[in-house]
Structure formats: C-alpha cells, structure tokens
N, C-alpha and C positions, 0 to 999 in steps of 0.2 A: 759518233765523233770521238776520235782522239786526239790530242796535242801534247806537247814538249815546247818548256820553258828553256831559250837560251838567253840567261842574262834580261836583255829589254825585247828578245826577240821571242815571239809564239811562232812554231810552225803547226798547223794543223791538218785534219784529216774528217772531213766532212764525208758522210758516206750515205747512198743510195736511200731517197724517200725522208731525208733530214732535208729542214729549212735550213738557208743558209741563214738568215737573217738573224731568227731563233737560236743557231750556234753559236753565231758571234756573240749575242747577248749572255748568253750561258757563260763562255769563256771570259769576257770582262768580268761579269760578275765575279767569275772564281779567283779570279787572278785581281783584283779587284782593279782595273783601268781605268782611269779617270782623261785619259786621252792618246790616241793610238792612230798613227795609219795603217789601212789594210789593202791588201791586194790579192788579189783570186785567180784560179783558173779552173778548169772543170769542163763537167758536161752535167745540163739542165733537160727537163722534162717537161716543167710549166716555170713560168715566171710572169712577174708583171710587174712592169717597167710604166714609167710614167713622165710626161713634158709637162713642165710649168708656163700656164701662159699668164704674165704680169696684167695685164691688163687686165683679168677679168680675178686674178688672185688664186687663181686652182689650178690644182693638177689635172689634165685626164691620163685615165688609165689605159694601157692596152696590153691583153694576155696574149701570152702563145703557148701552145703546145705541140709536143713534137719533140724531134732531137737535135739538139742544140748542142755548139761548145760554146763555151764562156770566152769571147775573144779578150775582152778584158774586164774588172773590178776591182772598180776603186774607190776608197772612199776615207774618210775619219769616224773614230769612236772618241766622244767629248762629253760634258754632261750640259742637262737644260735643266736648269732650276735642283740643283744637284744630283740627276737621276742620273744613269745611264742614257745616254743616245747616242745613234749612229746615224752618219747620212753614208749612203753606199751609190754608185752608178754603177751599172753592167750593160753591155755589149753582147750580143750571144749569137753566131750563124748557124745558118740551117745546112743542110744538105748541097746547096746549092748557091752558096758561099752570098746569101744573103742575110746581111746583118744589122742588128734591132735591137735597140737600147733604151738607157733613160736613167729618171731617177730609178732604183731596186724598191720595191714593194715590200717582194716575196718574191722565193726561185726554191724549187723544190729539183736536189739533187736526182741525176737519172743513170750516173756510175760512181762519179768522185767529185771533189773539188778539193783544193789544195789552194791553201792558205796562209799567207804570211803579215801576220800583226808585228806593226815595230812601235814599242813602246815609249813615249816620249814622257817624259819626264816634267810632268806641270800640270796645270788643269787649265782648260777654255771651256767655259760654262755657254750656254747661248740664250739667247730670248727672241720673243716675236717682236719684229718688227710689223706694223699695222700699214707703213706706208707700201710696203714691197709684198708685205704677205707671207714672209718665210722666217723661219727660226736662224739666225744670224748669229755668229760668233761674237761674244762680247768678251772684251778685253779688257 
C-alpha cells in the first residue's frame, strides 16, 4: 500500500493480496484520523460482506470468491470508545455483471483498489446501542 497526503485529502494505493480493511486502519492510524469519509474502487478476489437483520440483532455473513470489481465503497472512519473504527459497505460484480454487497467485513485485493479518504475536521465517537443492536454515532 501507498498513499499521498493532500491537505484533508488521502489518496491511496491498495495493492494485490492486501486487506482493504487492514489498510485503512493502518493509514488512520499514521495520519492519525479521528474521522473521515472513504470511498473505493478496485478489483477483489474474496470478500465478505454482510446484512443486518434487526430483529433477531446480527449480521449474516456471505463470502465470494472469484473476480470481482468493486462497483462501489463507502463508508466513515470515526472512533468508538476512542479507538479507531470504521464502518465500510462494498458492492462488487462478477463476470456477469452481477452484483453483491453489504456491510465490508474483509475484501482481499486481486489487482488494485484506489482510494480516497477526505478528512473531516472533528471527532464522532460511537456507542452500542442495545435496543437496535449496532454501534451508533454519538453526538
């Protein structure tokens, strides 16, 4: 992975058998980001994406493998309980211009992915929420 700091803007360079998920985390860290929107594009080789179903409070997961392009990825980098955290969604088609998303897991690079954080200037921390089941922005 490489990146270039413009000002509030990161552009990146995720490359072949890198997690994306793992690089974003890397790059907040170093750049130290406390909150950030992201957006991607690329081609994947495995990923695993996941639906939140409210009622019963969980995700299920579902993997693919194969060759995929990244139709679209997007998400925020914020923090929960001061850490680092990222929520990410990815889009990805096959071959066959069918397309398969969710919340991002993990997605393991399979040529590139190209990346652009735009740095927002503040902090949104989050916390669980117990009635809903999810880590929620607190303001």
């Amino acid at each position: 992975m490489e990146y270039r700091r413009f000002e509030n803007t990161i552009v990146a360079r995720i490359d072949k058998g890198e997690e994306i998920t793992e690089q974003l985390r890397i790059i907040a860290m170093r750049e130290q980001i406390r909150l950030a929107s992201v957006q991607a594009l690329g081609a994947v080789g495995r990923f695993t994406v996941g639906v939140y179903r409210p009622a019963e409070k969980q995700y299920l997961a579902n993997e693919f493998c194969g060759d995929y392009e990244i139709v679209s990825l997007t998400g925020t980098v914020n923090t929960m309980n001061g850490e680092f955290y990222s929520h990410l969604h990815m889009s990805a088609g096959n071959e066959r211009g069918e397309v398969f998303g969710g919340h991002l897991n993990r997605a393991e690079v399979s040529a590139t992915c190209e990346m652009v954080i735009q740095i927002i200037q503040g902090q949104v921390d989050r916390y669980f929420d117990e009635s809903i089941g999810l880590n929620l922005f607190r303001f």
